[in-house]
PyMOL Python script that loads the backbone (N, CA, C, O; Angstrom):
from pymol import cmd

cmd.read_pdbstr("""\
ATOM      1  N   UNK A   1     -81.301 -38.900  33.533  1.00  0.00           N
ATOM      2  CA  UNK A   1     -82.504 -38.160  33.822  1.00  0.00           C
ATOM      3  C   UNK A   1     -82.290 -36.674  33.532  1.00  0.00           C
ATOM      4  O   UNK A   1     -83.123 -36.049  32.877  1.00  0.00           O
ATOM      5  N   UNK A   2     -81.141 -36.082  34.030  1.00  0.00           N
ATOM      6  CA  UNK A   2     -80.788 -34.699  33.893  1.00  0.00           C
ATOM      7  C   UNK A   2     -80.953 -34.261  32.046  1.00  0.00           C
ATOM      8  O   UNK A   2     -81.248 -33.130  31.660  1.00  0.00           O
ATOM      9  N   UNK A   3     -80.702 -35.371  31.188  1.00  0.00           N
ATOM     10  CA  UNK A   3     -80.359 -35.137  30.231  1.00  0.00           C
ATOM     11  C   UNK A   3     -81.781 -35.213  29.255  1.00  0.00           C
ATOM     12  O   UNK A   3     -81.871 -34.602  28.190  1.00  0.00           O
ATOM     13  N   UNK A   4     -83.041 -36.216  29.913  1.00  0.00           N
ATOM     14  CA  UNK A   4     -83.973 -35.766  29.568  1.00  0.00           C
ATOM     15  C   UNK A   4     -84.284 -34.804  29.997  1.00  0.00           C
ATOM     16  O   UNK A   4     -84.602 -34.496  28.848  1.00  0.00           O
ATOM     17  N   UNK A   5     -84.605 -33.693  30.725  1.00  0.00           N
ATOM     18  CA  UNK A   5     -85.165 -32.486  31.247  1.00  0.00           C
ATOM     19  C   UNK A   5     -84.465 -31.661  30.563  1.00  0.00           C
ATOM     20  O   UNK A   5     -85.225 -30.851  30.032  1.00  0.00           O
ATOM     21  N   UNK A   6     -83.298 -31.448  30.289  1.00  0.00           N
ATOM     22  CA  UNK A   6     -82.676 -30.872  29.381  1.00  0.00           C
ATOM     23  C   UNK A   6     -83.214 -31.089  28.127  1.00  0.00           C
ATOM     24  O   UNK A   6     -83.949 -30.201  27.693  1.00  0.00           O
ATOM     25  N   UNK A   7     -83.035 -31.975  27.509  1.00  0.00           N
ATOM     26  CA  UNK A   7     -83.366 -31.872  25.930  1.00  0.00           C
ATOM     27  C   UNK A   7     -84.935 -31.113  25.834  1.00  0.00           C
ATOM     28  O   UNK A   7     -85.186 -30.158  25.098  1.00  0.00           O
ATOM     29  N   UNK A   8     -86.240 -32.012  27.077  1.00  0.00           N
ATOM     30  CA  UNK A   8     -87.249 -31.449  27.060  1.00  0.00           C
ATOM     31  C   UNK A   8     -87.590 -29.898  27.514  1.00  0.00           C
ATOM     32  O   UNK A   8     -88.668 -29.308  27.456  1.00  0.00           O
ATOM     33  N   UNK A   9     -86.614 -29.550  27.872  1.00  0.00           N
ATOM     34  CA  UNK A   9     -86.413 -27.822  28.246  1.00  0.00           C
ATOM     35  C   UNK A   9     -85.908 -26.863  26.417  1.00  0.00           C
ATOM     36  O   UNK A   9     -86.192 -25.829  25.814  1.00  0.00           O
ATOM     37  N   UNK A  10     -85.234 -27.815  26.289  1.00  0.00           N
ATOM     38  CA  UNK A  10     -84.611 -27.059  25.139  1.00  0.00           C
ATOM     39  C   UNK A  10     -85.997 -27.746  23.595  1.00  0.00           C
ATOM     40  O   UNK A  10     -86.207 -27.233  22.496  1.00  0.00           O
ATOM     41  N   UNK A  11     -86.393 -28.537  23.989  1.00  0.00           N
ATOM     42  CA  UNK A  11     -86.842 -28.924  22.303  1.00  0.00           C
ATOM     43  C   UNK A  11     -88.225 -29.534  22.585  1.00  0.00           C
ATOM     44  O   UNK A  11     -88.926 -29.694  21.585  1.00  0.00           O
ATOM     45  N   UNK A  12     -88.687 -29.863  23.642  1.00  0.00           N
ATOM     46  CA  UNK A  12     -90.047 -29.984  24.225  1.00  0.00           C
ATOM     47  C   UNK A  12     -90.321 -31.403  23.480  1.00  0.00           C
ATOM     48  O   UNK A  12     -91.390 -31.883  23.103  1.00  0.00           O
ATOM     49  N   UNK A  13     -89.019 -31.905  23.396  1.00  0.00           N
ATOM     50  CA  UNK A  13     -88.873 -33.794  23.473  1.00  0.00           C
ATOM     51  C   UNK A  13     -87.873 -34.307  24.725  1.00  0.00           C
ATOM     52  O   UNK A  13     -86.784 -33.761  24.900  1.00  0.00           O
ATOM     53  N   UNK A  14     -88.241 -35.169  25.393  1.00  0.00           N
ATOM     54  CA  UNK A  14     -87.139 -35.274  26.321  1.00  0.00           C
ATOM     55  C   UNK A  14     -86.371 -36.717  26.076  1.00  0.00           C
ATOM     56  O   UNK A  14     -85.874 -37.278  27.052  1.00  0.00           O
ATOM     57  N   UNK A  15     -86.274 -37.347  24.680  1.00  0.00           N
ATOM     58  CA  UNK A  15     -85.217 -38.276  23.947  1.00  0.00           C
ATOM     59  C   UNK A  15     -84.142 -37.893  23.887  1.00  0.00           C
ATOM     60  O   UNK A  15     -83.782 -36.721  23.784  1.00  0.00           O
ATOM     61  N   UNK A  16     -83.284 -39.149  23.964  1.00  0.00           N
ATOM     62  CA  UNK A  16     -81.741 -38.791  23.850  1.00  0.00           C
ATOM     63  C   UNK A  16     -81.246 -40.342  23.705  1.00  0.00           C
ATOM     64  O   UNK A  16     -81.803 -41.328  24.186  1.00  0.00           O
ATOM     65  N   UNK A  17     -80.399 -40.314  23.144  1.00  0.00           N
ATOM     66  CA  UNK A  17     -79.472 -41.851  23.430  1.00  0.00           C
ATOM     67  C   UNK A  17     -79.444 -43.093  24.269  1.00  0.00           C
ATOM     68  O   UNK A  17     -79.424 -44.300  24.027  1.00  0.00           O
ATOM     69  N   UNK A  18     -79.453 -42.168  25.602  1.00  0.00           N
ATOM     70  CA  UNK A  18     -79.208 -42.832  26.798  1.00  0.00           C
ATOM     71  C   UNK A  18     -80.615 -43.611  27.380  1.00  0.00           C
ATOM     72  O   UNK A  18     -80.497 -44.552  28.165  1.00  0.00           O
ATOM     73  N   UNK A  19     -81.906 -43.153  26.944  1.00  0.00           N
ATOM     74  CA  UNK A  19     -82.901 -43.969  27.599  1.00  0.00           C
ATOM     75  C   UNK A  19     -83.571 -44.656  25.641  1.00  0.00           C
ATOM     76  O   UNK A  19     -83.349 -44.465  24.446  1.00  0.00           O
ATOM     77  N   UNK A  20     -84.456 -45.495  26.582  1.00  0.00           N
ATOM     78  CA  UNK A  20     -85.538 -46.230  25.191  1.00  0.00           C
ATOM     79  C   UNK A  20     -85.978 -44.879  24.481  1.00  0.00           C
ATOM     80  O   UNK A  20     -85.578 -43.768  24.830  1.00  0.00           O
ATOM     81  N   UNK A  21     -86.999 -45.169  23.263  1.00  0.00           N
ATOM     82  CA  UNK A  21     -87.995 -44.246  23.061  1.00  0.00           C
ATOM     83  C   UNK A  21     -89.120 -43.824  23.763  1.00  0.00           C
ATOM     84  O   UNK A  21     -90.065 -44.609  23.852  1.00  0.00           O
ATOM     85  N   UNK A  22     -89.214 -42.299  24.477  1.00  0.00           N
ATOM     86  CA  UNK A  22     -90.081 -42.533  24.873  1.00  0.00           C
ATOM     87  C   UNK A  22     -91.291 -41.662  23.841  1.00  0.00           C
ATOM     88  O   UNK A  22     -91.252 -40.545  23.325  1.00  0.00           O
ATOM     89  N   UNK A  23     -92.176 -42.586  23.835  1.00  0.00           N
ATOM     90  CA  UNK A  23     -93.262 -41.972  23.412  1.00  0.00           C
ATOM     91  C   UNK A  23     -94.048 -40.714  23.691  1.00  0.00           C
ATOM     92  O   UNK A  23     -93.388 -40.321  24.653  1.00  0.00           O
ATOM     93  N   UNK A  24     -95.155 -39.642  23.504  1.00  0.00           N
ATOM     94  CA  UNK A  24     -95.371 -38.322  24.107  1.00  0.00           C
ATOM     95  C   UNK A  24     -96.547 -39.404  24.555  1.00  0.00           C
ATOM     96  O   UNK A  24     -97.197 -40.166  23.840  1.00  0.00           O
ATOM     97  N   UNK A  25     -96.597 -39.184  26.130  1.00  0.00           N
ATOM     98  CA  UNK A  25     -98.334 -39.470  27.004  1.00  0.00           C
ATOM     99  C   UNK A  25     -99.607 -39.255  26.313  1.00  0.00           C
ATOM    100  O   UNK A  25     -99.949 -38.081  26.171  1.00  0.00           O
ATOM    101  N   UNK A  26    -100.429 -40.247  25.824  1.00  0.00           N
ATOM    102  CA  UNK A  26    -101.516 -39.798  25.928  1.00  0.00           C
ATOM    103  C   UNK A  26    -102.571 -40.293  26.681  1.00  0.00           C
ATOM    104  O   UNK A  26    -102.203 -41.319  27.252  1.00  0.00           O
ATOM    105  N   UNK A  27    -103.884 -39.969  26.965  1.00  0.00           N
ATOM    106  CA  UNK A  27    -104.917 -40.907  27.930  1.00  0.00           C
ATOM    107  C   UNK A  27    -104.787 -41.934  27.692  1.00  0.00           C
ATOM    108  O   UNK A  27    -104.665 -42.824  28.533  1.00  0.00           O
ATOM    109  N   UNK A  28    -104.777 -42.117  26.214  1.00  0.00           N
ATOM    110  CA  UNK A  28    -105.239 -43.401  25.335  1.00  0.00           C
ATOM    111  C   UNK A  28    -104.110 -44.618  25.905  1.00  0.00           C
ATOM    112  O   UNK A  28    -104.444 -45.720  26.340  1.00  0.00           O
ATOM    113  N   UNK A  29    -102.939 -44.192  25.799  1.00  0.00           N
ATOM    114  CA  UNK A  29    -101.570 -45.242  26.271  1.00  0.00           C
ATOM    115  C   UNK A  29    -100.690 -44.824  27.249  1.00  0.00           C
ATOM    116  O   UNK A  29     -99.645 -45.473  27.295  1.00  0.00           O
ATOM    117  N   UNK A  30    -100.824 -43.854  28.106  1.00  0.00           N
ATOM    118  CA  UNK A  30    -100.799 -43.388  29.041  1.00  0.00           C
ATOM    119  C   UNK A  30     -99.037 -43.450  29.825  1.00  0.00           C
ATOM    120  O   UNK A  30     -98.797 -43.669  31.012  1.00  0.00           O
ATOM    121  N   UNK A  31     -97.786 -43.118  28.455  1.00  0.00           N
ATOM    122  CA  UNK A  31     -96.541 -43.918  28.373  1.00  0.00           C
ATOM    123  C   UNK A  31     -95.805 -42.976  29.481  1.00  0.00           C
ATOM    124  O   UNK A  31     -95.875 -41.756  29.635  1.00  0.00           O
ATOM    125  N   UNK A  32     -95.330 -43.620  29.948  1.00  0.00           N
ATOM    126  CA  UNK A  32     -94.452 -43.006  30.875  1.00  0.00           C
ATOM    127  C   UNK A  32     -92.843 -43.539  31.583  1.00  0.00           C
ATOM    128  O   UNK A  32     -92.707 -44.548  32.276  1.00  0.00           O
ATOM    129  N   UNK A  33     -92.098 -42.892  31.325  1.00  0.00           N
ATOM    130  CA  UNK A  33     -90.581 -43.585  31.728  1.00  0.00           C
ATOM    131  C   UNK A  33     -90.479 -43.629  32.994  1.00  0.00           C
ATOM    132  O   UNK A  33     -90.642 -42.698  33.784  1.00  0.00           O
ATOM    133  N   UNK A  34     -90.104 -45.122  33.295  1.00  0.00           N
ATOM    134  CA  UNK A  34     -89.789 -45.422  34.561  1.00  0.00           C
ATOM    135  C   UNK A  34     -88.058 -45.257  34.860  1.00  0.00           C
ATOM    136  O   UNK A  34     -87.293 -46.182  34.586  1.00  0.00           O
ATOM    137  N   UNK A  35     -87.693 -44.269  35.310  1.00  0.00           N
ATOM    138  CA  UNK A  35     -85.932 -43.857  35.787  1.00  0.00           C
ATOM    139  C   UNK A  35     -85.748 -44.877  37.025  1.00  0.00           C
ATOM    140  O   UNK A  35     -86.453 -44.993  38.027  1.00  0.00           O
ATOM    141  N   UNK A  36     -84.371 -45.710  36.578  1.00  0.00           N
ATOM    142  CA  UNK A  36     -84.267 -47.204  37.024  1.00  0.00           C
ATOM    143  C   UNK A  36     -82.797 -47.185  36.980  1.00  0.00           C
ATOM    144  O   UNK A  36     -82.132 -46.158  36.849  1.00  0.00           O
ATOM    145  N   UNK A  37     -82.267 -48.527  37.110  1.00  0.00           N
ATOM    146  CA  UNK A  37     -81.036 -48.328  37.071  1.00  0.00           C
ATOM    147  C   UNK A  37     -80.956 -49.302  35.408  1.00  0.00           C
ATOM    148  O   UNK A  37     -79.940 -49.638  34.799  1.00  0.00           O
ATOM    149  N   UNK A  38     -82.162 -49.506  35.100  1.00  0.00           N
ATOM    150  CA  UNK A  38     -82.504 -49.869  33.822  1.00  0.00           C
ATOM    151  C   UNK A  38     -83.844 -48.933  33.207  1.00  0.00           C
ATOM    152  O   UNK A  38     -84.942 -49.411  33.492  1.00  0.00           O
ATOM    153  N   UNK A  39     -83.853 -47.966  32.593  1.00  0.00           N
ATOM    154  CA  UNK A  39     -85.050 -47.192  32.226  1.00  0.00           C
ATOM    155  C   UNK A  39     -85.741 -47.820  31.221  1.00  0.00           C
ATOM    156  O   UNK A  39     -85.342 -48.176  30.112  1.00  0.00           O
ATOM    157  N   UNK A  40     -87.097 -47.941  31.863  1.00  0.00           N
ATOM    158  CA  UNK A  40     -88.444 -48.485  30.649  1.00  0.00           C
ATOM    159  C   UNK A  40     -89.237 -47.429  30.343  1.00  0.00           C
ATOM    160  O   UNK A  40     -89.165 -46.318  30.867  1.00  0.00           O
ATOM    161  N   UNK A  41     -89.924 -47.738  29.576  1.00  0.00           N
ATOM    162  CA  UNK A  41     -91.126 -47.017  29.094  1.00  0.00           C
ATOM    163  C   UNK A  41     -92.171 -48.010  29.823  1.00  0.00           C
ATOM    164  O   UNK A  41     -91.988 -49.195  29.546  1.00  0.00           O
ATOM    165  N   UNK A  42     -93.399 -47.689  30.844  1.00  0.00           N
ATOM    166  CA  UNK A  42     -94.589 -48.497  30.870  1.00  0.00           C
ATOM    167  C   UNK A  42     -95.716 -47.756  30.458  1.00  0.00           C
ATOM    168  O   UNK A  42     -95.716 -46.525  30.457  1.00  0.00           O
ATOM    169  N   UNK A  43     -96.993 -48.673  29.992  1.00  0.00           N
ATOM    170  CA  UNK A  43     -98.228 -48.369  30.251  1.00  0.00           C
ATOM    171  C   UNK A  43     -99.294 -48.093  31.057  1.00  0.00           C
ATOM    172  O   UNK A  43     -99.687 -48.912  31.887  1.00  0.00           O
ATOM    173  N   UNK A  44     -99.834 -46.962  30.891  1.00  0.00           N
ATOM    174  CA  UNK A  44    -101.143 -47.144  32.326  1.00  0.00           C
ATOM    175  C   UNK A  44    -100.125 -47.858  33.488  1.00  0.00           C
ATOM    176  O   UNK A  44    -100.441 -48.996  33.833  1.00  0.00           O
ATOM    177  N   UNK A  45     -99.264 -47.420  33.931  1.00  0.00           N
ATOM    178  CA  UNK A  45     -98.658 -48.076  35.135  1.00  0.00           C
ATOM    179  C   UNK A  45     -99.280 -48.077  36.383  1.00  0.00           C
ATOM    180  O   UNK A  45     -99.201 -48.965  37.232  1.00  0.00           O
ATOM    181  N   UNK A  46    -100.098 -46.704  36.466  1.00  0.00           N
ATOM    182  CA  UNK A  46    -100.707 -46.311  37.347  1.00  0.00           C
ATOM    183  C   UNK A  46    -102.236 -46.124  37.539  1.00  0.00           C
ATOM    184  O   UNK A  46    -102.826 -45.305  38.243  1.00  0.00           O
ATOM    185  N   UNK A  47    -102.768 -47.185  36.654  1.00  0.00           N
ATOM    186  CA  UNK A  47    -104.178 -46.698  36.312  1.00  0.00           C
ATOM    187  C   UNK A  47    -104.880 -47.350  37.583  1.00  0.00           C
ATOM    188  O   UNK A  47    -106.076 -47.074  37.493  1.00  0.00           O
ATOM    189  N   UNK A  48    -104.668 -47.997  38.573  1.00  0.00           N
ATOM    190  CA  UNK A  48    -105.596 -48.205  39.937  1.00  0.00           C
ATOM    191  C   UNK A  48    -105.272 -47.055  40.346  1.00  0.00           C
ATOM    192  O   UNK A  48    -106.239 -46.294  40.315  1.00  0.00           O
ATOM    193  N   UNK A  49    -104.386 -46.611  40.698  1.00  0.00           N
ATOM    194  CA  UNK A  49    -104.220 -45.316  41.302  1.00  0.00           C
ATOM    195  C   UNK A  49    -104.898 -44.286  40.908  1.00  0.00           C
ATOM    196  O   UNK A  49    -105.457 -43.545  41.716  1.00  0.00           O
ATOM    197  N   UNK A  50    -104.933 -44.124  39.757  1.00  0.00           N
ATOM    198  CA  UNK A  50    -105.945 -43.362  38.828  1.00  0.00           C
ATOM    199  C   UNK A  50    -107.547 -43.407  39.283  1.00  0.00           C
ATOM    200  O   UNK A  50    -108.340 -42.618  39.798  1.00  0.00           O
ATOM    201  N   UNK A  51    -107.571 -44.802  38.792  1.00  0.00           N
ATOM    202  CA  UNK A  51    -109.262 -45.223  39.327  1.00  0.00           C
ATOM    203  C   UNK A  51    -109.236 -44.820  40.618  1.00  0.00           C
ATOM    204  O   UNK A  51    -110.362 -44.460  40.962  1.00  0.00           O
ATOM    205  N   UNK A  52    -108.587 -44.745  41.312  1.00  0.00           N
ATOM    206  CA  UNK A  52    -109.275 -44.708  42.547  1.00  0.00           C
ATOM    207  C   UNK A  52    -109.248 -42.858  43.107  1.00  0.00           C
ATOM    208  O   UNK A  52    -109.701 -42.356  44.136  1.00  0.00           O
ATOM    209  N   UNK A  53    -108.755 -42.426  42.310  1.00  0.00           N
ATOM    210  CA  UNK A  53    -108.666 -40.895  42.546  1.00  0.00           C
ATOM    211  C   UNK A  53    -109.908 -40.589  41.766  1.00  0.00           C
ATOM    212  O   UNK A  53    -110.603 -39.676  42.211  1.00  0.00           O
ATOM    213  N   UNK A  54    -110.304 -41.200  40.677  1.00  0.00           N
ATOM    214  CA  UNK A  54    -111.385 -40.718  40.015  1.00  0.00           C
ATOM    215  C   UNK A  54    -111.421 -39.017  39.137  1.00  0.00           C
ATOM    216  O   UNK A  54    -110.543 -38.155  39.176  1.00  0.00           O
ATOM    217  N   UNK A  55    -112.749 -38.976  38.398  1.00  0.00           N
ATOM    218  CA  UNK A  55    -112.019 -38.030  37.179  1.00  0.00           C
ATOM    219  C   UNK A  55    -111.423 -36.745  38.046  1.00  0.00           C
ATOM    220  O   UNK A  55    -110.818 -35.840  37.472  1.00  0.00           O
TER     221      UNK A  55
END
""", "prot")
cmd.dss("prot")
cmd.show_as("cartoon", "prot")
cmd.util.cbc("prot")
cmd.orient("prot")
């Protein structure tokens, strides 16, 4: 994790070796890394949560 925040501090990508690809967020696919003791990338992971906060 330290090492994404780093790279994304220094190069405003936060990829590196150690996790999947992560994709840049957009509304549309909404990608976001889940820090695990296995790291994913999910989709809209959170979109009830979303809905229910509203725009």
């Amino acid at each position: 994790m330290s090492s994404a925040w780093i790279n994304f501090a220094r190069n405003s990508n936060p990829n590196h070796s150690g996790l999947p690809e992560w994709p840049a967020f957009t509304s549309e696919d909404g990608a976001t890394m889940i820090f695990d003791t296995t790291c994913e990338v999910r989709y809209h992971h959170d979109k009830e949560l979303m809905e229910l906060l509203g725009p």
